[in-house]
DRENFITI-414901 format. One line per 3 residues: their letters; for each residue y, x, z of C-alpha. Coordinates in Angstrom, 2 decimals. Layout:
N
a	Y:X:Z ~ ...;
END
This chain:
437
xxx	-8.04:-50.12:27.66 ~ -4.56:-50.42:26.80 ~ -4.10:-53.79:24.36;
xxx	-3.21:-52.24:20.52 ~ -0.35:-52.47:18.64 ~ 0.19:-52.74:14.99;
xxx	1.01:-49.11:13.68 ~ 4.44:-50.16:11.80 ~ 3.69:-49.69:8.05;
xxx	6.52:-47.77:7.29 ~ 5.88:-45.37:9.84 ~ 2.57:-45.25:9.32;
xxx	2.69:-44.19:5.62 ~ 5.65:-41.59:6.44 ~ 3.89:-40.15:9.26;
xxx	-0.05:-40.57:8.51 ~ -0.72:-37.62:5.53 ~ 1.74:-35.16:7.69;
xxx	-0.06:-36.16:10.97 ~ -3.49:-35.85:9.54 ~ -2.44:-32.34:8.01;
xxx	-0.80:-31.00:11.30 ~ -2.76:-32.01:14.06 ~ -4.38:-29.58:15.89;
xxx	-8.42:-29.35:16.01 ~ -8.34:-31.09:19.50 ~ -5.67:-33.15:19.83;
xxx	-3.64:-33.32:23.63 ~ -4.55:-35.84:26.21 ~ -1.38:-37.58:25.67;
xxx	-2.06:-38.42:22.52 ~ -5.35:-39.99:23.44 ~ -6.45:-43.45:24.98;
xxx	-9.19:-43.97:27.11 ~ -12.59:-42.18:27.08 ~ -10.67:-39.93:24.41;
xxx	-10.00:-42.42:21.56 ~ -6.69:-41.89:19.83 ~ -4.23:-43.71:21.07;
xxx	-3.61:-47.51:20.27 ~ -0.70:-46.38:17.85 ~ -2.79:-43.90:16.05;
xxx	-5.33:-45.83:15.37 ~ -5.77:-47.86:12.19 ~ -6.57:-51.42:12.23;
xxx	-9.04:-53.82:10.34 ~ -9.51:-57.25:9.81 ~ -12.92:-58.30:8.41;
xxx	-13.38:-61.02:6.09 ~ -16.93:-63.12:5.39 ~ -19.21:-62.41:8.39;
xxx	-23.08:-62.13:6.60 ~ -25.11:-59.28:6.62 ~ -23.04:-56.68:4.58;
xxx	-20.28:-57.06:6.90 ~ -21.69:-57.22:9.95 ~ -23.36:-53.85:8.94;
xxx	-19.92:-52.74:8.09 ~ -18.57:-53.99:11.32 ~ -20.52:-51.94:13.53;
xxx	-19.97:-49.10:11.42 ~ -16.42:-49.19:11.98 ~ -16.32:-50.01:15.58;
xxx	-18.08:-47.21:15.89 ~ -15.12:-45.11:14.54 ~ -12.80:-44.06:17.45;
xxx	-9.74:-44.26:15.11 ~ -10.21:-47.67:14.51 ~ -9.42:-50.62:16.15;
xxx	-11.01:-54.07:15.06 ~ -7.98:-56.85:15.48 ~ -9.47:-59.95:13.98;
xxx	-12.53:-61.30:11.81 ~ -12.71:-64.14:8.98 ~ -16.08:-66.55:8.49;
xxx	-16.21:-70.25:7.50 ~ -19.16:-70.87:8.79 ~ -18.70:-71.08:13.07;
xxx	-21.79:-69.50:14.37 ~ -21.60:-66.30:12.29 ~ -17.77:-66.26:12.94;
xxx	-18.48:-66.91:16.91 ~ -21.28:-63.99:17.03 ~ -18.75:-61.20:14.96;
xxx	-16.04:-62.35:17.39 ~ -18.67:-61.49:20.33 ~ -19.79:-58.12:18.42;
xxx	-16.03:-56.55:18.53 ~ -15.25:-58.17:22.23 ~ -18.55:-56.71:23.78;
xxx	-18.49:-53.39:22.30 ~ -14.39:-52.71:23.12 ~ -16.12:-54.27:26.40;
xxx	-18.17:-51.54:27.31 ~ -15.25:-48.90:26.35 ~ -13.16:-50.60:28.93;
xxx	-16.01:-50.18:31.68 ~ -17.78:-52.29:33.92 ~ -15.83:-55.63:34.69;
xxx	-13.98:-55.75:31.54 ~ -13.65:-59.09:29.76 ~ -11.90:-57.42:26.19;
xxx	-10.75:-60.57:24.31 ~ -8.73:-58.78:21.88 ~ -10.64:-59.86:18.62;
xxx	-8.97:-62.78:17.19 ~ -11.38:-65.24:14.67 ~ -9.95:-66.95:11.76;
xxx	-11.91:-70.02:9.73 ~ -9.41:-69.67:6.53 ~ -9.04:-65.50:5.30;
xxx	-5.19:-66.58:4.72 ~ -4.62:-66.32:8.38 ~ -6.09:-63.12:8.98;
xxx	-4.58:-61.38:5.95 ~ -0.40:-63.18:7.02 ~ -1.17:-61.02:10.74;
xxx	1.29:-58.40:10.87 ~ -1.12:-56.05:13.23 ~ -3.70:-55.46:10.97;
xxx	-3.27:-52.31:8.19 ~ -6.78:-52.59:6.10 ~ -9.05:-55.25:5.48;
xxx	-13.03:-54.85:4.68 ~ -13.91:-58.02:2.49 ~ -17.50:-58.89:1.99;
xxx	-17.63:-62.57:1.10 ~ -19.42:-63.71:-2.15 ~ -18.59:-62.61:-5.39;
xxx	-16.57:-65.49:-6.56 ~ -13.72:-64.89:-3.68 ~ -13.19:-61.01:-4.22;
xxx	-10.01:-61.25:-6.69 ~ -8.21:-63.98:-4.48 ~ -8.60:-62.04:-1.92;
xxx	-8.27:-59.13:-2.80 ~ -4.85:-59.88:-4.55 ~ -3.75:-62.03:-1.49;
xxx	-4.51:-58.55:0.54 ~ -2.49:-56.39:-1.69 ~ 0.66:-58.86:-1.16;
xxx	0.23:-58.56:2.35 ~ 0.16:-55.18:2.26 ~ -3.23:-54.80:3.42;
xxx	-5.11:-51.29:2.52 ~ -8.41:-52.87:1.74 ~ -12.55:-51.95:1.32;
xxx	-14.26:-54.48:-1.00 ~ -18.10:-54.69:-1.40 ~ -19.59:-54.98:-4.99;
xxx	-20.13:-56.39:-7.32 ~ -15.96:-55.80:-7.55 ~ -15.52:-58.90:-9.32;
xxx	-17.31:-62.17:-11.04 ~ -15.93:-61.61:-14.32 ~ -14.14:-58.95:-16.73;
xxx	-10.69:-60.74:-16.16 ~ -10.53:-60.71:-12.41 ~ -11.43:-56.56:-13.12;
xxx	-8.49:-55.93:-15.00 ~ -6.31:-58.09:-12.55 ~ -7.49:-56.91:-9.44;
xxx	-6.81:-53.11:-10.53 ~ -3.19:-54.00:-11.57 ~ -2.71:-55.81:-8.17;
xxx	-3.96:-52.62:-6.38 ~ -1.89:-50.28:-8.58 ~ 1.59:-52.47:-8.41;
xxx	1.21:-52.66:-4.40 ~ -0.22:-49.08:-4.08 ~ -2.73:-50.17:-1.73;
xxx	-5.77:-47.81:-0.80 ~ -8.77:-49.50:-2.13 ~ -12.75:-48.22:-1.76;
xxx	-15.38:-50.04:-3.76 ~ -18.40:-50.51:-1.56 ~ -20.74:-48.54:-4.12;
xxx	-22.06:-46.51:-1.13 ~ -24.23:-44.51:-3.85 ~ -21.32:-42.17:-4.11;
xxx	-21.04:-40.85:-0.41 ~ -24.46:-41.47:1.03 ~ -28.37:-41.21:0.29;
xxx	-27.98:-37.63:0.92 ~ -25.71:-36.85:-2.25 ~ -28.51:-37.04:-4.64;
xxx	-26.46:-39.38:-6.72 ~ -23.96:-37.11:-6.90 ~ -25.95:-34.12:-7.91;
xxx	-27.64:-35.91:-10.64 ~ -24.19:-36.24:-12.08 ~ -23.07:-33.14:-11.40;
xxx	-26.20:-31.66:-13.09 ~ -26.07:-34.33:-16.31 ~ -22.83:-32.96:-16.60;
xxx	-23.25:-29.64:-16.34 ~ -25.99:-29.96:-19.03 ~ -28.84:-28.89:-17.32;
xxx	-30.82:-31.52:-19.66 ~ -29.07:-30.09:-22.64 ~ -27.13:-32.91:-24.87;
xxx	-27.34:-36.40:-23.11 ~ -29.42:-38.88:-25.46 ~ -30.22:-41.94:-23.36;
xxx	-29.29:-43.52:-20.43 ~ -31.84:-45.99:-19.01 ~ -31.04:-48.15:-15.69;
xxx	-33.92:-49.87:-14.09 ~ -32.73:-53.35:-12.66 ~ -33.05:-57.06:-12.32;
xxx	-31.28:-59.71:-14.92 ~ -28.46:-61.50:-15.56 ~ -28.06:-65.06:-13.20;
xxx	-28.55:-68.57:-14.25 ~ -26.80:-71.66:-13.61 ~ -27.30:-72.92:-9.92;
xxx	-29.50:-76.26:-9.85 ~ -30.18:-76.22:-5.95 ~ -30.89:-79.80:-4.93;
xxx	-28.93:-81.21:-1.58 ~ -29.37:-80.64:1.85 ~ -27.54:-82.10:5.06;
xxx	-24.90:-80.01:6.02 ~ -24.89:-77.02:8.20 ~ -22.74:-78.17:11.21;
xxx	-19.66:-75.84:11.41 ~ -19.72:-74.51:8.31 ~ -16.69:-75.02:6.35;
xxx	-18.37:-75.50:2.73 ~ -15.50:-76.82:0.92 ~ -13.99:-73.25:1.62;
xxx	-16.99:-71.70:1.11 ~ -17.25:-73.04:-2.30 ~ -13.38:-72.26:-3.00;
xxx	-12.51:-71.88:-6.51 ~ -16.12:-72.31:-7.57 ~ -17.60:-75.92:-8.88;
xxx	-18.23:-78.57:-6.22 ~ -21.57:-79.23:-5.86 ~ -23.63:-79.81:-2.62;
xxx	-24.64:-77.58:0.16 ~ -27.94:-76.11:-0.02 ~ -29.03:-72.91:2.80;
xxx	-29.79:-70.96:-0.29 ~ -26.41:-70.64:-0.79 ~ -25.20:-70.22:2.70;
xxx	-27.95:-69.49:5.06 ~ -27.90:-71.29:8.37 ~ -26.89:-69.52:10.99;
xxx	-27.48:-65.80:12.06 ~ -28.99:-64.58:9.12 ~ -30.94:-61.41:8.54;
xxx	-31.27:-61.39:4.55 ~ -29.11:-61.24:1.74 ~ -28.55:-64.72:0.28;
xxx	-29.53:-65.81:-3.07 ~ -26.24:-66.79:-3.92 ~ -26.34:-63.93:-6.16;
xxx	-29.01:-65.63:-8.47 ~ -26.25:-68.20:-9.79 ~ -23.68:-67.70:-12.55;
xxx	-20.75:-69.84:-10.56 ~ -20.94:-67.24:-7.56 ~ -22.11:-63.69:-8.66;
xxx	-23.94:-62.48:-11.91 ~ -27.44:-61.65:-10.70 ~ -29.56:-58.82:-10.35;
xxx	-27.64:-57.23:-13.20 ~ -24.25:-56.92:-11.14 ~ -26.10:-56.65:-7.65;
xxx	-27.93:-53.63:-7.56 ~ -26.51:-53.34:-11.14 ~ -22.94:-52.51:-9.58;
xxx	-24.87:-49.47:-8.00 ~ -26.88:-48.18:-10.86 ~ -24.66:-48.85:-13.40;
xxx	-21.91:-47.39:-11.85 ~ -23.54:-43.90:-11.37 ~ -24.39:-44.00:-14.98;
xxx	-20.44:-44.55:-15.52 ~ -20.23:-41.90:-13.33 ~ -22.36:-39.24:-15.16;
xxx	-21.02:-40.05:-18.37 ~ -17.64:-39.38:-17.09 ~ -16.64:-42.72:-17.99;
xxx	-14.46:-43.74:-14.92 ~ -11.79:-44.88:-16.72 ~ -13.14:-46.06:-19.99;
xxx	-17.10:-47.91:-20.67 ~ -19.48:-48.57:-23.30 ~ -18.04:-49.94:-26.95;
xxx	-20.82:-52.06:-28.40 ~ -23.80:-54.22:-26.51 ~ -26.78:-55.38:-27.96;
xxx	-29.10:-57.66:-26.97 ~ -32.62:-57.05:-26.80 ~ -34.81:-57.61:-29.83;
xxx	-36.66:-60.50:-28.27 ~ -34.53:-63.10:-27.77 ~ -36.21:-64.52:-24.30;
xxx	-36.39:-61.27:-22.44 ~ -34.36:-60.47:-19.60 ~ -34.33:-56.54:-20.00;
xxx	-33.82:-54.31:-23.10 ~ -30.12:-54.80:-23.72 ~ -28.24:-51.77:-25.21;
xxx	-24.77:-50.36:-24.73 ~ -23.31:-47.48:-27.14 ~ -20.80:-45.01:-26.09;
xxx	-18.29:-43.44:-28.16 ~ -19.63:-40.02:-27.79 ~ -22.95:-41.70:-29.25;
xxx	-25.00:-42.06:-25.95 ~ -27.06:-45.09:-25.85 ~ -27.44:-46.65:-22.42;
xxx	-30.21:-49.31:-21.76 ~ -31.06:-52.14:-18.90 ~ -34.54:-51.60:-18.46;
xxx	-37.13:-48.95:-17.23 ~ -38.14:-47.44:-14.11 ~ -36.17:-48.39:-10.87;
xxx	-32.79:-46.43:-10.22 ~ -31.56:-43.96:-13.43 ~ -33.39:-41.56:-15.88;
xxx	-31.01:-39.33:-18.05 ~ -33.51:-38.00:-20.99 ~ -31.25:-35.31:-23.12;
xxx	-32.38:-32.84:-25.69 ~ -33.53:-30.05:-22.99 ~ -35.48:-31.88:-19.91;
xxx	-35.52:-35.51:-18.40 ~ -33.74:-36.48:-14.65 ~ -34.55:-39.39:-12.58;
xxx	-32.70:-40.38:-9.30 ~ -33.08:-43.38:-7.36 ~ -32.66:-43.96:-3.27;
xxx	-34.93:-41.57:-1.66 ~ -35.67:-39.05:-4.96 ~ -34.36:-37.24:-7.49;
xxx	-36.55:-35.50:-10.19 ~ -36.63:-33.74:-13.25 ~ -38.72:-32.81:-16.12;
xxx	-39.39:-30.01:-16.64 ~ -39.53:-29.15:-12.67 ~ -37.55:-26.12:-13.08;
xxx	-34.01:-27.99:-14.04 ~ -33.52:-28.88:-10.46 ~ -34.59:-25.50:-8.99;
xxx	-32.02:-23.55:-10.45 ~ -28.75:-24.21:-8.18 ~ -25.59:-24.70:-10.10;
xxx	-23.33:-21.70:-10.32 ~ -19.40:-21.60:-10.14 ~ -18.70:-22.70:-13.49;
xxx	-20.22:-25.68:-13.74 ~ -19.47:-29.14:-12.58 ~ -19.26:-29.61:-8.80;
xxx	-17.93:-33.35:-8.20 ~ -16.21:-34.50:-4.77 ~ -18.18:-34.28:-2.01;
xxx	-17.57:-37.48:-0.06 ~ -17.89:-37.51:3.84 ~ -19.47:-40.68:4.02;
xxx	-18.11:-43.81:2.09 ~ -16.20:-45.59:5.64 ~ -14.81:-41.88:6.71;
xxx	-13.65:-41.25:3.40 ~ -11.39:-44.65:2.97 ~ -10.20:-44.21:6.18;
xxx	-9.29:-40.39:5.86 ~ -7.62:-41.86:2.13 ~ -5.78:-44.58:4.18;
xxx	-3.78:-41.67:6.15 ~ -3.56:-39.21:3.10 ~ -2.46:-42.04:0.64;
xxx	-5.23:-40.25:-1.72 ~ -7.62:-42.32:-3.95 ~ -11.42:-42.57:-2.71;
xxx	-14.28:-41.86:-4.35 ~ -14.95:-45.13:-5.81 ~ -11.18:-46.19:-6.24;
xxx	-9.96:-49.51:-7.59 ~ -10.88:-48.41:-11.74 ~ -13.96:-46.85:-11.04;
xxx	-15.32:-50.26:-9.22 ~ -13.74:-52.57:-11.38 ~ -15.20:-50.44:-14.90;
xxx	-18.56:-50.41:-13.65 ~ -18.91:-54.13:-12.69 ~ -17.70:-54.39:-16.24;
xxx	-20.07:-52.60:-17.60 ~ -22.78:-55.30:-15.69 ~ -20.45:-58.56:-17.22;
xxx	-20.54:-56.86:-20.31 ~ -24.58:-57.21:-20.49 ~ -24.74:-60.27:-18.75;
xxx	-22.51:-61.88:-21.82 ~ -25.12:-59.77:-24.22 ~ -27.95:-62.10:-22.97;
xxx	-26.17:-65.09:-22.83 ~ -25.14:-64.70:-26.42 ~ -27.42:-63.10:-27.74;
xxx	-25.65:-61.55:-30.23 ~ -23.54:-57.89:-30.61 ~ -20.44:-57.22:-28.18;
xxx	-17.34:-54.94:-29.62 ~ -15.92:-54.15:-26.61 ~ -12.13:-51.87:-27.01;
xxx	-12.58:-50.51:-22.99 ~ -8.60:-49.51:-23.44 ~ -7.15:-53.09:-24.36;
xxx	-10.40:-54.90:-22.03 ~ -10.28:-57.12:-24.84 ~ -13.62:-57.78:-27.22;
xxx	-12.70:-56.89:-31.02 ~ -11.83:-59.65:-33.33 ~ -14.07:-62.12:-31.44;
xxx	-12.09:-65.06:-29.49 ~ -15.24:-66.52:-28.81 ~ -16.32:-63.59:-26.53;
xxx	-12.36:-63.65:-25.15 ~ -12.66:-66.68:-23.55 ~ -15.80:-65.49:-21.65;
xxx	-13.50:-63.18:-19.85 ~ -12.66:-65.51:-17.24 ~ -13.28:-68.93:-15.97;
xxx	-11.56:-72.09:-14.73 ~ -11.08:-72.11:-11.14 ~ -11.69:-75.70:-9.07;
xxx	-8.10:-76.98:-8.35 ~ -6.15:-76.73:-6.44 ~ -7.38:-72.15:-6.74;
xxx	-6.07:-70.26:-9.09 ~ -5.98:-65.76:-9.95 ~ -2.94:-65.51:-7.85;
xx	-0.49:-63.73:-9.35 ~ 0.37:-60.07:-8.04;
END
């Protein structure tokens, strides 16, 4: 296997959309590498940063991709950093054939070292939810295409940031709410059938999931050896380690980081990134989100909370798992695995040609990279990610209130309430600071 190099960026984005467009349904052998890969230069190349589960799900994804090449992979703690490194080198490995010893994937401790290598083009960040604006602003000044897991962000702030960044660089940029493209497009036709009103005029919106996070109170444990935890913490308070936090070693679970308020926002933003976000997208709220927020009635409980729309829907956190859209004319439900309606006969008859058919995605990887060459948006672009974790910070700041939100979506700014303002955004542990774009 021939060693890659960079695809220059200017080239690249003259050449990519044109290439893509022109190229014939099989391309010639001289424009291949070995076993029939595209060549080295015509293949785009990743750098992956924060090595736990998500990632190394979206690693093998990707090196699975034959117009892709994997350059270099980020992880502060050693042994999860060591076994990615040995993931990309044993699978390019086996391309290469028998006797190969591929050491092409370089490993990085600090995400600042991957992102300043001119040879990468895209980055796929998946750390916890307190790093994603850093880096996802330090990847848009390196001119770094990039896909970012949800939750987008750990506050409203870094949301409106993060898509000005993306916008002022013109980076490509997929949010990793995989609802959109996968599950077998039920998501998508339960929009496309909400907004085609097949359950006559849309009343309620009700999203079954978890609540908002607490403050973390984890008591100390020795350190893991190799992990880099001051890193790990980053902007975030200094407090001990704990393996809550940052599992030792290999890990096969998703941490519980995401139960406390100084790294991620819960249940409410984690599967609440998904959920909500296909409400958003059913609503056709992409660009826009709810205007007021209540909090529930009882002033303990950890469901119940109530956002209004403009257009007079009300949308509440609470009920069965997944999303049920109850309008005048029928009910529809839609979670991973089903989608039903009442009455039965709503989702038997097929949409026609006049209503609402939304963008069929061809998987959520495929359709950022096919975006990276066309210079298109994806299907879950910088806005739409960064309004629907909003839409989870904006309940989260319900409960912890406990009083009504006036939220003005255009301005991200809460009406005539500073008190709610300076929620927007937190003070980062010295020396990190929102970089500027």
């Amino acid at each position: 296997m021939v060693r890659t190099k960079s695809l220059t960026r200017r080239g690249f984005l003259k050449g990519a959309a044109a290439a893509a467009l022109a190229a014939p349904a099989v391309a010639p052998a001289s424009a291949l590498g070995l076993g029939g890969r595209p060549a080295p230069s015509e293949r785009i190349t990743l750098g992956f940063i924060g090595m736990g589960v998500m990632n190394r799900g979206h690693l093998s994804a990707f090196l699975g991709y034959p117009d892709t090449q994997v350059l270099g992979i980020c992880e502060v703690d050693r042994t999860r950093r060591e076994h990615s490194k040995k993931m990309v080198e044993d699978r390019y490995g086996k391309q290469e054939g028998a006797g190969s010893d591929y050491k092409g994937c370089g490993a990085h401790n600090d995400f600042r070292e991957l992102l300043a290598r001119k040879d990468i083009d895209a980055m796929v960040i998946a750390t916890p939810d307190h790093w994603h604006a850093i880096a996802v602003i330090e990847a848009c000044k390196a001119e770094k295409d990039i896909y970012c897991e949800k939750p987008l962000t750990l506050t409203i702030h870094e949301a409106k940031v993060i898509i000005d960044a993306v916008r002022k660089h013109r980076r490509v940029f997929q949010t990793g709410s995989q609802q959109r493209s996968e599950f077998g497009g039920l998501f998508r036709k339960a929009c496309e059938y909400v907004r085609s009103g097949r359950i006559g005029k849309l009343l309620t919106v009700h999203v079954g999931v978890g609540g908002p996070s607490r403050w973390c109170d984890l008591p100390e444990e020795p350190l893991e050896p190799g992990l880099d935890w001051d890193l790990w913490l980053g902007p975030a308070p200094k407090r001990p380690y704990n393996s809550i936090l940052s599992p030792r070693g290999v890990h096969g679970h998703f941490p519980a980081w995401r139960n406390y308020r100084e790294y991620s926002g819960g249940a409410m933003t984690d599967i609440g990134a998904h959920h909500f976000d296909i409400a958003q997208w059913a609503l056709d709220m992409d660009r826009s989100g709810p205007v007021e927020i209540h909090p529930p009635p009882d002033e303990k409980a950890a469901v119940g909370a109530r956002y209004v729309y403009a257009n007079g829907v009300n949308m509440f956190h609470g009920g069965p798992g997944g999303i049920t859209f109850t309008g005048t004319g029928g009910i529809l439900q839609v979670d991973r695995g089903h989608l039903v309606s009442l009455p039965e006969s709503i989702l038997k008859e097929p949409l026609g040609e006049k209503d609402v058919h939304l963008f069929q995605s061809p998987g959520h990887h495929r359709n950022w990279l096919d975006c990276i060459r066309s210079r298109q948006a994806p299907i879950c672009d910088i806005e739409v990610g960064a309004r629907s974790v909003t839409v989870c910070h904006l309940g989260n700041l319900a409960y912890w209130n406990r009083r009504r939100l006036n939220w003005d979506p255009k301005n991200w700014r809460f009406s005539s309430d500073d008190e709610a303002n300076h929620q927007l955004d937190y003070r980062r542990r010295d020396p990190w600071k929102l970089p500027e774009a």
